[in-house]
SEBATI-454855 format. One line per field, with one value per residue: residue in one letter; x negated, y, z negated of N, C-alpha, C, CB in turn; residue number from 1. Coordinates in steps of 0.1 Angstrom, whole numbers, plus 2048, in hexadecimal, padded with zeros to 3 digits. Atoms other than C-alpha are relative to their C-alpha. Glycine has a CB too. Layout:
BEGIN
resn: [a, ...]
n_x: [X, ...]
n_y: [Y, ...]
n_z: [Z, ...]
ca_x: [X, ...]
ca_y: [Y, ...]
ca_z: [Z, ...]
c_x: [X, ...]
c_y: [Y, ...]
c_z: [Z, ...]
cb_x: [X, ...]
cb_y: [Y, ...]
cb_z: [Z, ...]
resi: [NUM, ...]
END
This chain:
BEGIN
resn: [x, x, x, x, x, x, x, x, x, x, x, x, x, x, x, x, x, x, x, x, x, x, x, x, x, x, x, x, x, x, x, x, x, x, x, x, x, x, x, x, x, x, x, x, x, x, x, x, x, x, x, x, x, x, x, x, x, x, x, x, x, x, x, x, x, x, x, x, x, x, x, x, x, x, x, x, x, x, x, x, x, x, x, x, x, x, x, x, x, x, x, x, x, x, x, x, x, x, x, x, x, x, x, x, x, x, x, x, x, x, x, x, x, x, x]
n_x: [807, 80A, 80B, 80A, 809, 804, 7F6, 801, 7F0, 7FB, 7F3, 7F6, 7F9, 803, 7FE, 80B, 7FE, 805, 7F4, 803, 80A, 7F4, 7FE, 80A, 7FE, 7F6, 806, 80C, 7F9, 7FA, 807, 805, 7F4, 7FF, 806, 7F8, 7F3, 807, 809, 7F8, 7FA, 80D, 804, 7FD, 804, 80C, 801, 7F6, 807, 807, 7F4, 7FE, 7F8, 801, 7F0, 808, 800, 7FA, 808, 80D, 806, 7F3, 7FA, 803, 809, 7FB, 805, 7F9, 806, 7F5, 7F3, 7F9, 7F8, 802, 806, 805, 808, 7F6, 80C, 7FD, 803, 7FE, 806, 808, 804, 812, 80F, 800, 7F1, 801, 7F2, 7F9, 801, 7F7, 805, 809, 7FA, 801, 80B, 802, 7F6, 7FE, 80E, 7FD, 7FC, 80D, 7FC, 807, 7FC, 801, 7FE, 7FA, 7FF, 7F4, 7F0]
n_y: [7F5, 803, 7FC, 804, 809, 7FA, 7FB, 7EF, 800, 7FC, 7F7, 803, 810, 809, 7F9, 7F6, 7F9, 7FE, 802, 7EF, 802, 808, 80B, 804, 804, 80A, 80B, 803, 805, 80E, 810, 802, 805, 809, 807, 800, 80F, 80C, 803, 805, 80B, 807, 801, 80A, 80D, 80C, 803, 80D, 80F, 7F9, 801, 7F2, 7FB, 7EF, 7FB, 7F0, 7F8, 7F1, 7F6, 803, 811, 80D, 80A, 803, 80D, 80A, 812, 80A, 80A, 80B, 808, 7F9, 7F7, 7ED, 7F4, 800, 7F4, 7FA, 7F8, 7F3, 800, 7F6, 807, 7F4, 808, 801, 7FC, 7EF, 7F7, 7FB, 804, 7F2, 7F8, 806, 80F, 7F9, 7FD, 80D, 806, 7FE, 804, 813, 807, 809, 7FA, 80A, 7F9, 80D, 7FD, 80C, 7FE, 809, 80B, 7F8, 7FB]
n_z: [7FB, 7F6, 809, 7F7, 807, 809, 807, 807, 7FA, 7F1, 803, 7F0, 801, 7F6, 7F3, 7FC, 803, 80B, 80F, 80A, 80D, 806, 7FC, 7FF, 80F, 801, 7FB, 80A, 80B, 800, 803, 810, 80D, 7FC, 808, 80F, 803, 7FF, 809, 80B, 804, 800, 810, 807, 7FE, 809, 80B, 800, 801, 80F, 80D, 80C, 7FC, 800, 7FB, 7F8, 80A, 7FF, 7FB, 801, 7FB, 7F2, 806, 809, 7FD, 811, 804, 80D, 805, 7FD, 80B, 806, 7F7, 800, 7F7, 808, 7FC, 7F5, 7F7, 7F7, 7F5, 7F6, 7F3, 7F6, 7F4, 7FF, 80B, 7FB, 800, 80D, 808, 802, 80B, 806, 804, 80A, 80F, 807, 802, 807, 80B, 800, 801, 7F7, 7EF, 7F4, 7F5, 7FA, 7F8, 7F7, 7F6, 7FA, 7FA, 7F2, 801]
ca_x: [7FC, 7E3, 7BE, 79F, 782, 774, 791, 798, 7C0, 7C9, 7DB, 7E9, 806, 80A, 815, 7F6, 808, 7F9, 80A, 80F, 7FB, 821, 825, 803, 808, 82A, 81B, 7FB, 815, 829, 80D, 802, 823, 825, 801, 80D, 82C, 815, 7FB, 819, 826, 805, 803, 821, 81E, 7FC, 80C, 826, 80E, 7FA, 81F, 821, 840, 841, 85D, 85B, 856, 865, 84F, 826, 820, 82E, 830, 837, 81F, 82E, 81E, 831, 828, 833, 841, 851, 85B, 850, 83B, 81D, 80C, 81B, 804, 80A, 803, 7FD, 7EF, 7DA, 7D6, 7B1, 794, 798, 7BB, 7C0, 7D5, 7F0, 7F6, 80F, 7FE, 7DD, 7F3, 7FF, 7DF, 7D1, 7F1, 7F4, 7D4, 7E7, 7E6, 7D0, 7CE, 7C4, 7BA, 7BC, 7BB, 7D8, 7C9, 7E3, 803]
ca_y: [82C, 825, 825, 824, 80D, 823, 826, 849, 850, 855, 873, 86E, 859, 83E, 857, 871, 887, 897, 890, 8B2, 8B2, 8A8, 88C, 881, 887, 875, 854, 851, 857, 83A, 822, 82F, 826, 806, 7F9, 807, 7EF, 7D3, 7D3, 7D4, 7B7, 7A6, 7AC, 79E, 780, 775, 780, 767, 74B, 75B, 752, 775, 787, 7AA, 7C2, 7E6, 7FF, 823, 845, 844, 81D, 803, 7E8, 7D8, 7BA, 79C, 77E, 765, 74E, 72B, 71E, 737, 74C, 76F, 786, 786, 7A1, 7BC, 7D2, 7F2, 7EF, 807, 7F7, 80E, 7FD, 80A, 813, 83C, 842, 858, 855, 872, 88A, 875, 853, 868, 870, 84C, 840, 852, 84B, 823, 812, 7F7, 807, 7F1, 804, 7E5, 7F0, 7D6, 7D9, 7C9, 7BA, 7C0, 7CC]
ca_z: [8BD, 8DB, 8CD, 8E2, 8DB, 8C3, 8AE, 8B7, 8BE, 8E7, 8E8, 90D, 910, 92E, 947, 942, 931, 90F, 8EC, 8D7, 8B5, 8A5, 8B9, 8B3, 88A, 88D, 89C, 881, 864, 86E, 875, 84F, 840, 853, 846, 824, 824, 835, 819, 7FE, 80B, 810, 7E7, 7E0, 7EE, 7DE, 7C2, 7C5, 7CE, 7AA, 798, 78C, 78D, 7A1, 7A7, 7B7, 79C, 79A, 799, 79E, 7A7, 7C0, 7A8, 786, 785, 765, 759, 746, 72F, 73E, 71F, 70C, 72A, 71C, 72D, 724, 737, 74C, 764, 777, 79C, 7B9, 7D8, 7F1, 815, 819, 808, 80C, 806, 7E8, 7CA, 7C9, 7AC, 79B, 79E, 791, 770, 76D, 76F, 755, 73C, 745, 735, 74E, 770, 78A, 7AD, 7C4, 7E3, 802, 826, 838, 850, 870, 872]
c_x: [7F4, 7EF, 7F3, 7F6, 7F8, 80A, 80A, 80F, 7FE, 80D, 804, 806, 7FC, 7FF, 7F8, 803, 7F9, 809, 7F9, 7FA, 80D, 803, 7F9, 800, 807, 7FF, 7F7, 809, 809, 7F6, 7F8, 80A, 7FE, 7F6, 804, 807, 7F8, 7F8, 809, 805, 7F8, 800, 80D, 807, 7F6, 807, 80D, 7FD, 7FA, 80D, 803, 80E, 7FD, 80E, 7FB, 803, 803, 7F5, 7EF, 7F7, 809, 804, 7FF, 7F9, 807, 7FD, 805, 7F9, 808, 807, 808, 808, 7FF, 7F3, 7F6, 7F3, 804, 7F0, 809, 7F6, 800, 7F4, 7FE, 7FE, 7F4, 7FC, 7FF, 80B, 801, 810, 806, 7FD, 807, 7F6, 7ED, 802, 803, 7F7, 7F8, 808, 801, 7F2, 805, 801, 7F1, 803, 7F7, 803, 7F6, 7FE, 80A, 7FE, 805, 80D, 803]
c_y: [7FA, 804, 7FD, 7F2, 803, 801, 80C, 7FD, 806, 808, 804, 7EE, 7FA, 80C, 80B, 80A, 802, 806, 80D, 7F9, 7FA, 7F1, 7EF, 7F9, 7F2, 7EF, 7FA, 7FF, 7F8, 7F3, 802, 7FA, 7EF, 7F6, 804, 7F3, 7F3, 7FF, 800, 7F3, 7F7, 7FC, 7F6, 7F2, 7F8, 806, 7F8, 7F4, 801, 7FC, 80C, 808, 80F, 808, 812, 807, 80E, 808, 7FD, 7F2, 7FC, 7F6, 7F9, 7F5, 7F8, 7F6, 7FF, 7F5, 7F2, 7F9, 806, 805, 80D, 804, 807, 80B, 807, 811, 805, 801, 807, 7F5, 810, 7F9, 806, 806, 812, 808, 806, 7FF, 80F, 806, 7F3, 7F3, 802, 7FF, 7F6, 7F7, 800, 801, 7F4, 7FC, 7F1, 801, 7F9, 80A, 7F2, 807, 7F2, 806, 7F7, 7F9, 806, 7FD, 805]
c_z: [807, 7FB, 80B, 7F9, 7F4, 7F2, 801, 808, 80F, 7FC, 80D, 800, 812, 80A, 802, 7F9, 7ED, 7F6, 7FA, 7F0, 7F8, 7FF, 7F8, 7EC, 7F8, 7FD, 7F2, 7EF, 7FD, 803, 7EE, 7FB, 804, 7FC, 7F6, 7FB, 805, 7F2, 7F2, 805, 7FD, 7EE, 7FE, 804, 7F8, 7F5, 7FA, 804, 7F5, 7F9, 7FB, 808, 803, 807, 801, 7F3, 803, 803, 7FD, 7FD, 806, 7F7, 7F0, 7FF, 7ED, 802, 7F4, 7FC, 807, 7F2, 7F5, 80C, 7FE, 808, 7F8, 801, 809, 805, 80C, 80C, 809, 808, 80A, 80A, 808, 7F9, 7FA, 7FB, 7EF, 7F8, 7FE, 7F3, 7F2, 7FD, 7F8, 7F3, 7FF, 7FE, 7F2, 7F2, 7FE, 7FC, 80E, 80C, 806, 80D, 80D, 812, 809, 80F, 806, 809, 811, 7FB, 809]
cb_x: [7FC, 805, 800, 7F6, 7F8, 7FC, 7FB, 7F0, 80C, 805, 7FB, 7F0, 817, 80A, 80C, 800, 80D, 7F5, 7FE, 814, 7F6, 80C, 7FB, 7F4, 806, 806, 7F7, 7F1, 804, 80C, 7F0, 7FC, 815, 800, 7F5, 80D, 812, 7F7, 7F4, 80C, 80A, 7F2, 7FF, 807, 7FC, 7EB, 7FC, 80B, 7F6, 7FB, 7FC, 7EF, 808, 7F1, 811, 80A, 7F3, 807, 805, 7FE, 7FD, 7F6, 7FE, 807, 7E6, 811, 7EE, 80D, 800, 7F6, 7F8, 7F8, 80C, 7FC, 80B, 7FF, 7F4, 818, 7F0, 7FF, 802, 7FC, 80F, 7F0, 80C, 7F9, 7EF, 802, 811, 7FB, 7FD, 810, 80A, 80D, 7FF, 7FF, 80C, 807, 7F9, 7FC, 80D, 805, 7FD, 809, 801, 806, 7F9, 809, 800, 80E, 7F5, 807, 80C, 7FF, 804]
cb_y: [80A, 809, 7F7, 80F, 7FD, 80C, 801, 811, 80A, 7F1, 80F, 803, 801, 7F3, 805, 805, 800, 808, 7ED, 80C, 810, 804, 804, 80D, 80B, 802, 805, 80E, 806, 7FF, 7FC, 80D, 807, 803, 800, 80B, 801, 800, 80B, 80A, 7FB, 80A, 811, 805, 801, 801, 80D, 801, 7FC, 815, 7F6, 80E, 7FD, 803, 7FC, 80B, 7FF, 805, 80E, 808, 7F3, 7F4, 7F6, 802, 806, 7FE, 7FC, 7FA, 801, 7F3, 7F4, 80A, 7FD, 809, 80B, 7F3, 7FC, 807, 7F5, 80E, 7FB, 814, 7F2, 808, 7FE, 804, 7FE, 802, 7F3, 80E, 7F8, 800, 810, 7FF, 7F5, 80C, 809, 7FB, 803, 807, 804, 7F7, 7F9, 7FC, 819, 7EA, 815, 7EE, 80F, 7F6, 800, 802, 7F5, 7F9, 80A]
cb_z: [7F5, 80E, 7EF, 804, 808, 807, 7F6, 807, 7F4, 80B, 7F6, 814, 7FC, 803, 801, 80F, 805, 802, 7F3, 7FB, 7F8, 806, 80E, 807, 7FB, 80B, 80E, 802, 7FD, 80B, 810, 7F6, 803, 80B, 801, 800, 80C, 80E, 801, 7FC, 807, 807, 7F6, 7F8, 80B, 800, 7FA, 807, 80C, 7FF, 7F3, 800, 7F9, 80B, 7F1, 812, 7F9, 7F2, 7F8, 7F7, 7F5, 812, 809, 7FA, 802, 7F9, 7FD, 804, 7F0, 80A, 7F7, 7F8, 800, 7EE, 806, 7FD, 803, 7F4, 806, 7F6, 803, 7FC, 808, 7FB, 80A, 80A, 80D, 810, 807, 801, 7F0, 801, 805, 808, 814, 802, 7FD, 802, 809, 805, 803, 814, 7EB, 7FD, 803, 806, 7FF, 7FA, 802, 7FF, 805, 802, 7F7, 812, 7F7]
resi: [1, 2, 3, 4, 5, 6, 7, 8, 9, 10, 11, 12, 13, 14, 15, 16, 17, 18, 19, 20, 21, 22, 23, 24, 25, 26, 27, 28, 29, 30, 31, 32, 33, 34, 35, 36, 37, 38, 39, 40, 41, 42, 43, 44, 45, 46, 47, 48, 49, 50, 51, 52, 53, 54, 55, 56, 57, 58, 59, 60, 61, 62, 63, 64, 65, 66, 67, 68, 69, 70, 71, 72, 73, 74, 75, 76, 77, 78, 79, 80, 81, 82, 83, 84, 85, 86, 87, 88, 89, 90, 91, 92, 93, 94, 95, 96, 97, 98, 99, 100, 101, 102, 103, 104, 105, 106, 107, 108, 109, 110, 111, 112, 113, 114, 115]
END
């Protein structure tokens, strides 16, 4: 999506013509998903240079976070992850409720950067 200098979204495409408010929505909810998925992978990356094992987790978090002991091999701490890719973005209903149930729920929010 075309952004001026200000940040503010261009709501005429190349040819002059003016994008409907759909269009416009369409556009901004794929570059949200897009940083979304950038700033999850961003995490688990460092958290596979960190040695920690992470794997996508089911309803109200993105991921299960597991540290193993190196010489046994058990698991010796396991942490509930939701990743936010900026400062603002709010936590739904759901991830609200597992927050307040998991003493283990981290919500780490990052900026990706570019994408």
């Amino acid at each position: 999506m075309p952004r001026d200098i200000w940040g503010n979204i261009i709501r005429i495409d190349i040819f002059g013509r003016k994008k409907t408010k759909r269009e416009v929505k369409r556009e901004v909810l794929t570059e949200n998903r897009m940083r979304g998925r950038t700033a999850e992978d961003n995490y688990r990356m460092n958290a596979a240079f960190r040695g920690v094992e992470v794997e996508r987790a089911p309803h109200g978090r993105d991921f299960i976070e597991r540290r193993r002991d190196l010489w046994t091999g058990r698991v010796t701490r396991t942490t509930h992850i939701e990743i936010k890719s900026s400062s603002t973005a709010p936590l739904t209903k759901l991830q609200q409720k597992t927050k307040r149930r998991k003493s283990n729920y981290r919500v780490i929010r990052q900026d990706p950067g570019f994408y």
